[in-house]
C-alpha positions in Angstrom: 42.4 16.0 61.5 39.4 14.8 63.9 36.9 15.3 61.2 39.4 13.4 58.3 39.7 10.0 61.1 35.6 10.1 61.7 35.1 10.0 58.0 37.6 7.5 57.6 36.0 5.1 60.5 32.7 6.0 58.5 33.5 4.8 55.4 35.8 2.1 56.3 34.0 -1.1 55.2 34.4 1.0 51.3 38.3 2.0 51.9 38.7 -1.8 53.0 37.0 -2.8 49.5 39.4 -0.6 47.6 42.3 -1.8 49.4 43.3 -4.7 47.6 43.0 -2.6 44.0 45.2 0.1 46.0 47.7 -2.4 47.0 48.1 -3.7 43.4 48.5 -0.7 41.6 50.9 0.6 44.3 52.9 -2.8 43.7 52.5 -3.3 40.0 52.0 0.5 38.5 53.9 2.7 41.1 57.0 1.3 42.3 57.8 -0.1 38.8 58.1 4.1 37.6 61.6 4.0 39.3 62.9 2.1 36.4 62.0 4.7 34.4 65.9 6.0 35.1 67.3 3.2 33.1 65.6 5.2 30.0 68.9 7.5 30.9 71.5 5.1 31.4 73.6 2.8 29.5 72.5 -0.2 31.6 75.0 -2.5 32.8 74.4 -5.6 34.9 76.2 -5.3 38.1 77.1 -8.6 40.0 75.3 -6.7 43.1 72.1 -6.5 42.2 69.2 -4.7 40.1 69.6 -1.3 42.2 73.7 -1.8 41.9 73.0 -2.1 38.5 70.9 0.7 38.1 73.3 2.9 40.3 76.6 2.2 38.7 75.0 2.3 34.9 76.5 5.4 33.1 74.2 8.3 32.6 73.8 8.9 28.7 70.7 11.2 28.8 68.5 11.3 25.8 70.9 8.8 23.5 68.9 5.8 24.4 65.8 7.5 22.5 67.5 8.1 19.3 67.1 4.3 17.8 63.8 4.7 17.9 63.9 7.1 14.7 68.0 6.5 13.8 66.4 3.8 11.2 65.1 3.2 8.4 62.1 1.2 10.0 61.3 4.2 12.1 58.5 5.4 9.6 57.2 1.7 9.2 56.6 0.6 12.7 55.5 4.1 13.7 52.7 4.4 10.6 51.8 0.7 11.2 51.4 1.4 15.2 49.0 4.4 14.6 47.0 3.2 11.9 46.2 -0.9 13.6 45.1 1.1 16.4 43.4 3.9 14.6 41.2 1.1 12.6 41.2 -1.5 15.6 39.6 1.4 18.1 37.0 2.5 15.4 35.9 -1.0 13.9 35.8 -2.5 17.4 34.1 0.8 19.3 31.3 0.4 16.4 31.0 -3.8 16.3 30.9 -4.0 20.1 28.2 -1.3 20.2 26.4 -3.0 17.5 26.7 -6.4 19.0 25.7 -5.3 22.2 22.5 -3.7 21.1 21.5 -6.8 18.8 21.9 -9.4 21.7 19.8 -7.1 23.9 17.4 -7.2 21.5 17.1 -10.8 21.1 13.6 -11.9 22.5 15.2 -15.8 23.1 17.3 -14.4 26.3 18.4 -18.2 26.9 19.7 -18.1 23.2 21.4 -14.5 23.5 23.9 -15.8 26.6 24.8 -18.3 24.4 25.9 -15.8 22.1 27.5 -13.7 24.5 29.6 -16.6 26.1 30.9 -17.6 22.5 32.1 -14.1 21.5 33.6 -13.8 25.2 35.3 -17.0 24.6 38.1 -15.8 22.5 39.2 -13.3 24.5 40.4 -16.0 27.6 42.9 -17.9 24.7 46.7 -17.0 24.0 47.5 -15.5 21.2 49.9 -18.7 20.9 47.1 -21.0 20.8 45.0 -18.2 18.5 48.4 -18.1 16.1 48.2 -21.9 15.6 44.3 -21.9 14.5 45.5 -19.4 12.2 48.4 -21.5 10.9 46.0 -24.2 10.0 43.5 -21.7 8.1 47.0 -20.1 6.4 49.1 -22.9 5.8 50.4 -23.4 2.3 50.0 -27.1 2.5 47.4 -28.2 5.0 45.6 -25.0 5.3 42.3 -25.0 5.2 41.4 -22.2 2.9 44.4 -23.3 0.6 42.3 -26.8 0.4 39.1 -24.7 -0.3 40.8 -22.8 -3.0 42.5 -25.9 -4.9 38.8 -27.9 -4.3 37.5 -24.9 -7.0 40.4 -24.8 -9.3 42.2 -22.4 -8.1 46.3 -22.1 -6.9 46.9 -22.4 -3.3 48.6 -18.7 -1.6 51.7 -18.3 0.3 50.0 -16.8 3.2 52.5 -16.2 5.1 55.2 -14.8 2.3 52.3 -12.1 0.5 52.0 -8.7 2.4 48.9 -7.6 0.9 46.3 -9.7 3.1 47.7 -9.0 6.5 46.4 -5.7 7.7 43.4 -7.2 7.2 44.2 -10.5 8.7 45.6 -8.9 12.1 42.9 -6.4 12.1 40.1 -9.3 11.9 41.7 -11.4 14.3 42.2 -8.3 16.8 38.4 -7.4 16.9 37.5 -11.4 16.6 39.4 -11.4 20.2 38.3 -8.5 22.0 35.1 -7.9 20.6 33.2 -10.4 22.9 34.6 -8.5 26.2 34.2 -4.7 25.0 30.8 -5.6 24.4 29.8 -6.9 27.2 30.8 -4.0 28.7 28.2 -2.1 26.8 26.1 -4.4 27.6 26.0 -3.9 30.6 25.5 -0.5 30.3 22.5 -0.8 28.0 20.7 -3.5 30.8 20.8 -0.4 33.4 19.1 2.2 31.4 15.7 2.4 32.9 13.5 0.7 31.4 10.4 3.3 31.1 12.5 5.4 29.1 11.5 2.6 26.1 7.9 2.7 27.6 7.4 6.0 27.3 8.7 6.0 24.2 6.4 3.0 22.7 3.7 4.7 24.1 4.6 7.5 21.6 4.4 5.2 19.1 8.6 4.9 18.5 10.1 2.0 16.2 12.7 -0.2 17.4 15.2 1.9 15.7 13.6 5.3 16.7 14.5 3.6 20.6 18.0 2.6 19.7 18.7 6.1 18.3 17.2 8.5 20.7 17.5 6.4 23.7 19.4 3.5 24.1 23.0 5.3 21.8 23.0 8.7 23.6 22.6 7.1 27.0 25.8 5.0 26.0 27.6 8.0 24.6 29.4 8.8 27.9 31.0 5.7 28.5 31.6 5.1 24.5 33.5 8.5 24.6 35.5 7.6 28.1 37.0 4.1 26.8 37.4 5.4 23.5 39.6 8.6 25.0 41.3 5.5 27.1 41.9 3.3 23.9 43.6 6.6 21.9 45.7 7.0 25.3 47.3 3.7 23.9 47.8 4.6 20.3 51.7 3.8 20.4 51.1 0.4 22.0 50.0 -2.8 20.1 48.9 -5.9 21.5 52.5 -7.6 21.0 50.9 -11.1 20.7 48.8 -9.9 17.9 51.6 -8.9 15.5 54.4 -11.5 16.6 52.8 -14.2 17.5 49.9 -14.6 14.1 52.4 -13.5 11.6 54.5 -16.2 12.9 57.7 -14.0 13.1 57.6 -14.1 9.6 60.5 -11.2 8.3 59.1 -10.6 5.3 55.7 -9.4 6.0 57.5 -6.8 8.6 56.6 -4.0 6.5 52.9 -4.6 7.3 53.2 -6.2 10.9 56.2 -4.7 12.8 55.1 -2.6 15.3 56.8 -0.4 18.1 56.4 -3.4 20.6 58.1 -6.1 18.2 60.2 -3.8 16.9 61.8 -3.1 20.9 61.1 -6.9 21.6 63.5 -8.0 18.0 66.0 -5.1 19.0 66.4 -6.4 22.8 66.7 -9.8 21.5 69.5 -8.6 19.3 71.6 -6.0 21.4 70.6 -7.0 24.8 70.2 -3.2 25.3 67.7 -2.8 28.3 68.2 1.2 28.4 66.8 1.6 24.6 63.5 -0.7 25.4 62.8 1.2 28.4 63.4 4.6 26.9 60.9 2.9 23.5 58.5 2.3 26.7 58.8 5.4 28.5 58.0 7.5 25.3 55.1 5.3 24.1 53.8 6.4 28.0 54.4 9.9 27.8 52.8 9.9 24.0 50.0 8.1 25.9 49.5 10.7 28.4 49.5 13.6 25.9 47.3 11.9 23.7 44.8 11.1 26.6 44.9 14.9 27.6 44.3 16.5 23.9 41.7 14.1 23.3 39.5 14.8 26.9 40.5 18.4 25.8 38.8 18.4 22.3 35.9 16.2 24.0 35.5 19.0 26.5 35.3 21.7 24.6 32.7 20.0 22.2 30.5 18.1 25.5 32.1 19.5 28.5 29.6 16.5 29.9 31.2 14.0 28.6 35.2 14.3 28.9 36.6 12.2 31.7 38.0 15.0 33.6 
């Protein structure tokens, strides 16, 4: 016990740094898990209180998870969950790694912040402020690409009532968000390789691309195969704002942008049930969870190196 306080008076400038990160995920991660038992219950507002009304709420067990798949939208929003995330994690884990490599490349430095601030930018907006540039590029009237279109001849498109342009619409405008932040992750990662790995390597009379391939990619390979394990942790989430707020809530492009999360959000809205959205949130965790240990698993057993744990 002697030796555990000495190290902890040792260290304690580092445990007061990771306090404040501590604190918050005790607050906002932790605590939070006790609501977890509403998955079980048929919730009921009680007049005394959240923990009255989690108390006095009738224990129904596993019913609350059957909605998920008692419909006939279960196939859609499931198939549409995996497959956004399945193309949005492998476009966006190959353009930020591209990106990030170009704009370290870039002789002008002065010109390659300027890049990287306007790719960053996007990812500080709203996806209610992104959903209204959208509208005004998709509007049937007004829009700009429906002007464009009837400028060369053509008939203006009902954007927003024609299924077949979305998936790539949603896709686009997810990576257009989040691109800018993943790579400057990478980024960051490629500015502390030391630098007389390249030197060496130019001595030997490498190209540019010789550097990028035998260098500058399997250096980044650890941290490209830790976020991407993270990312397929996720695969039954979407990013709610990207498929309810761009599609503008439109019902009859649902087949190709209802989710998981808009399907629970629509549901909730209409039922008021609390117990089915937290037993929809509870399984998206615990798919999460599995997913993240199969994946470091696989990793593990191919690079034992490289897996996260």
């Amino acid at each position: 016990m002697s030796s555990f306080f000495k190290s902890l008076n040792k260290d304690k400038v580092l445990w007061f740094m990771v306090l404040p990160g501590t604190i918050w995920f005790l607050i906002f991660c932790y605590l939070p898990m006790f609501g977890t038992i509403i998955a079980f219950k048929d919730f009921k507002i009680h007049r005394d209180g959240f923990f009255a009304s989690v108390f006095n709420s009738k224990w129904v067990g596993l019913e609350n998870f059957n909605f998920l798949f008692s419909t006939e939208d279960a196939y859609i929003i499931t198939r549409n969950t995996i497959l956004y995330n399945v193309a949005l994690i492998s476009l966006g884990l190959v353009l930020a790694v591209g990106i990030a490599i170009t704009l370290n490349e870039l002789v002008n430095k002065r010109m390659a912040k300027v890049y990287q601030t306007a790719m960053f930018m996007p990812y500080f907006l709203s996806w209610v402020i992104i959903s209204f540039f959208t509208f005004s590029f998709l509007s049937v009237d007004k829009g700009i690409l429906n002007q464009v279109i009837i400028y060369f001849g053509g008939d203006p498109v009902s954007w927003y009532g024609d299924t077949r342009f979305w998936p790539y619409i949603l896709i686009f405008m997810g990576i257009w968000k989040s691109i800018g932040y993943s790579s400057v992750v990478y980024l960051a990662a490629i500015a502390g390789i030391d630098k007389s790995y390249y030197e060496a390597a130019m001595i030997d009379g490498a190209s540019k691309w010789q550097q990028i391939k035998f260098i500058t990619l399997p250096l980044l390979k650890p941290l490209m195969v830790t976020l991407t394990i993270l990312a397929i942790g996720g695969i039954f989430r979407s990013d709610f704002g990207l498929f309810y707020q761009i599609p503008r809530d439109s019902g009859v492009l649902y087949s190709v942008t209802n989710v998981i999360d808009t399907y629970i959000y629509r549901s909730m809205s209409t039922t008021g049930n609390l117990g089915m959205s937290t037993a929809a949130g509870l399984y998206q965790s615990i798919v999460g969870f599995i997913m993240v240990l199969v994946t470091n698993s696989i990793v593990k057993k191919i690079s034992k190196e490289n897996a996260i744990f």
